[in-house]
Steps between C-alpha positions, in 0.01 A plus 500: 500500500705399205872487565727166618451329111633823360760605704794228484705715803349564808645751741572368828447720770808605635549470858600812738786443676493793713609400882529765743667428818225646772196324604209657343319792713196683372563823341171549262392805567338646214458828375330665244711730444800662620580879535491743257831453309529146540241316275818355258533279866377160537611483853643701846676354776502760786623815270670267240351457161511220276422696157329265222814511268662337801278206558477497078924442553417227786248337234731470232801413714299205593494352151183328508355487120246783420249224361518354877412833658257569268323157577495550868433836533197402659636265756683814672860410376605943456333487912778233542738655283435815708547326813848412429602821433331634794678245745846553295466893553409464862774262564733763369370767689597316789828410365543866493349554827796275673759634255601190441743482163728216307872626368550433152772267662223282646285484188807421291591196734168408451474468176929298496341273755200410315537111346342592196766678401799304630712229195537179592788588729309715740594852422313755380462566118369832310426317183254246723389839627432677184303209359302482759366874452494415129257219519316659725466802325640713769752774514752499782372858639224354526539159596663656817283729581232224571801309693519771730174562572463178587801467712332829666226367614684183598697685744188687587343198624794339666577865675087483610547099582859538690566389842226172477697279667260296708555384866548142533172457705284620178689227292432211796155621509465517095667182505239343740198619309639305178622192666292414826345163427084522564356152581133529336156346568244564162199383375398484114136691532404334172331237692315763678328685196156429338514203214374657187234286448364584849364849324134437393337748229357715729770603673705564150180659426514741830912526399411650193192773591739641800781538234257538152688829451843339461409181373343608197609381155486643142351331211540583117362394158737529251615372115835466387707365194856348509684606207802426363730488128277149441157637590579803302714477185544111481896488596668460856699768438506851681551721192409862348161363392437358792564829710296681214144309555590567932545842441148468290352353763603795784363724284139321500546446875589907550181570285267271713355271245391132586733268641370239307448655158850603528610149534238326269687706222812369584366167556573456864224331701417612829441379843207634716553474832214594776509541893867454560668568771859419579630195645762283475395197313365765215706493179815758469387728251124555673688565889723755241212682368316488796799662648492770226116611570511834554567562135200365329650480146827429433781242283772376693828296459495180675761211500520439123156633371266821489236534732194695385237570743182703610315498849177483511341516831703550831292417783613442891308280744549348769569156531281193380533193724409323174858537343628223651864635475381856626348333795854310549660845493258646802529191680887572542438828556231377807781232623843765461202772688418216796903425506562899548215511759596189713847654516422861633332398747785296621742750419254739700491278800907499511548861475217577759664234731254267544649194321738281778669167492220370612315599196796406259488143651114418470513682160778306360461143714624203272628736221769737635834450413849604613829648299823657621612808225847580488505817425296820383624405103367109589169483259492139416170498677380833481551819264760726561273775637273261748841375672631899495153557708543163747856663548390825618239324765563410884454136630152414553390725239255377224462612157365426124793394290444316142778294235538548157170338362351729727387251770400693816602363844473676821874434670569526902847623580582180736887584606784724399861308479721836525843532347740670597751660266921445536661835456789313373296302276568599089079496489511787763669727241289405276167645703714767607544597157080462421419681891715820355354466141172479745582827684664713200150438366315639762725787507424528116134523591507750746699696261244412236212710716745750586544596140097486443472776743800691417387549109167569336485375176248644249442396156349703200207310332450715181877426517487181492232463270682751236744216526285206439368665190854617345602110572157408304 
């Protein structure tokens, strides 16, 4: 509705930088209530409440603007919100759980060691310090409260990650799977698909009864008026009169009278517009309307002018071979469907085993072609993900594999050149750094599911909801 030409300061939406340092695990399980006693909770982790003046703390502490939260209640941001402070509480349960603690000595050399509060001689200073905290509106209480939570679950993580130092096989063998060279045999299928104009009526015809359902396509009648401080009061200029006649005119829409006797008052012409339906060679403002449908009656702001309009007639049918640019639409539709077709069934024929060399050659004859890739991060050729796939494949093995304009080839693993690592070489330490970042992750994962069995989350809804509306 009416807003942007009013409102000279938007609100940006703030973003949520909330980063929590587990990999997510599902926890939703949601209850309509809790126990007698606890209805002031909006969550329970094992016999641990989180009480709604604690997650109304967490919201605040988060300092995203009311107006934001407000905006997207809708979109699930106090579910997110909540989230956090779920994860954050668990994390500390488990902190507690391992009794694992940080001296005030260790937090206060973490803070002296910090660069943002060193001079230009390297050494710590307080006034640096208390600026900080000033600007950022922070108390130091506070401020290190948060430090040592964080540093908590820091060590939590490195006490659940320690001991992942990797054998040297795992590296060689990481180490192989990046850099092994794969000499390739592929053929572009393009040349193997249907021509578009090889589709005759009927069979766009038979395309669209067997998918009528799915293919249909809405149609409206409708007026509309462009209006702007010319039209309307005879000056290009957005002023109080201006707004004055608009807010006039919402007033007529809100009591239903006729589009065009509200205009003809005004004298704005308008534009009748029958049997539309959207496509992209239609002008701007009808594909915005048309997007706009579902309310029939309506004034809208639209690059530099007022947009009133009414629907008159929605209607949905199914495609009319007719249109020539509808028809061009199906036939893509028919030629991507034949494309789709022609490669399942070859897909189907590798996985089932009964595509061979053999096959590969009298497929491809004249038009197969041959590349060596580097490594698994060499995509000159192919995307990233197709050459990840060729990687993970045995020699002989075939497969579908496409580039970045989405070309589809179907590649034969020809040869593996393997290379060997040096464990004296400075790239070994490099992989053996990755392989251990590799297994501390796995280990983070299986600690991940250990901690979805070993608490049952449960969230309040009338809780939550309570919430939502006190936000409102």
């Amino acid at each position: 509705m009416i807003s942007s030409f009013r409102n000279f300061a938007k609100t940006k939406f703030a973003g949520l930088l909330v980063f929590i340092m587990i990999i997510p695990f599902v926890f939703w399980g949601m209850g309509s209530m809790f126990s007698s006693g606890n209805s002031n909770n909006i969550a329970k982790i094992n016999q641990t409440n989180i009480s709604t003046k604690d997650f109304i703390e967490h919201v605040n502490k988060s300092n995203i603007p009311q107006q934001t939260l407000r905006d997207n209640l809708d979109k699930n941001i106090v579910e997110e919100l909540l989230s956090t402070l779920i994860s954050t509480t668990l994390l500390d349960l488990e902190v507690k759980n391992f009794d694992i603690l940080i001296s005030e000595e260790t937090l206060s050399k973490k803070i002296k060691f910090n660069k943002n509060f060193h001079n230009e001689n390297g050494n710590f200073e307080r006034m640096k310090y208390e600026k900080f905290l000033l600007e950022n509106n922070q108390s130091a209480p506070a401020f290190e409260l948060r430090l040592r939570g964080r540093e908590l679950q820091k060590n939590l993580f490195d006490y659940i990650g320690a001991g992942t130092t990797s054998p040297n096989f795992l590296t060689k063998k990481l180490f192989k799977e990046e850099n092994n060279k794969l000499e390739l045999e592929f053929v572009n299928l393009n040349s193997f698909y249907r021509k578009k104009d090889s589709f005759n009526d009927l069979e766009i015809s038979e395309f669209i009864e067997d998918n009528k359902d799915q293919l249909k396509v809405d149609y409206i009648d409708f007026d509309y008026g462009i209006i702007n401080p010319m039209r309307l009061i005879g000056v290009d200029d957005f002023n109080q009169a201006f707004f004055d006649k608009i807010d006039e005119i919402e007033i007529k829409i809100s009591n239903n009278l006729d589009l065009k006797e509200i205009l003809t008052n005004y004298g704005i012409t308008t534009t009748n517009v029958s049997n539309f339906r959207f496509s992209p060679s239609s002008k701007k403002i009808e594909k915005k309307i048309f997007e706009l449908r579902n309310i029939e009656f309506d004034i809208i702001e639209y690059e530099n002018n007022y947009i009133v309009y009414k629907i008159n007639k929605t209607e949905t049918k199914t495609p009319d071979l007719n249109d020539e640019e509808l028809k061009k639409e199906v036939l893509e539709l028919v030629f991507q469907k034949n494309k789709f077709d022609y490669n399942s069934e070859l897909l189907k024929k590798i996985n089932e085993k009964q595509f061979n060399n053999n096959d590969f050659q009298e497929l491809g004859k004249d038009k197969i072609q041959s590349l060596l890739l580097n490594s698994v991060k060499d995509n000159k050729k192919f995307e990233i993900n197709s050459v990840e796939l060729l990687y993970s494949l045995p020699i002989n093995s075939f497969t579908l594999i496409s580039d970045e304009k989405n070309n589809i080839y179907l590649a034969r693993i020809k040869d593996i050149q393997i290379q060997n690592a040096n464990i004296d070489d400075k790239k070994f330490d490099e992989y053996s750094l990755k392989q251990n970042t590799n297994t501390k992750n796995s280990i983070l994962k299986t600690y991940d599911l250990l901690l979805n069995s070993k608490y049952d989350v449960v969230m309040n809804e009338k809780a939550i909801e309570r919430v939502k509306n006190f936000l409102k």
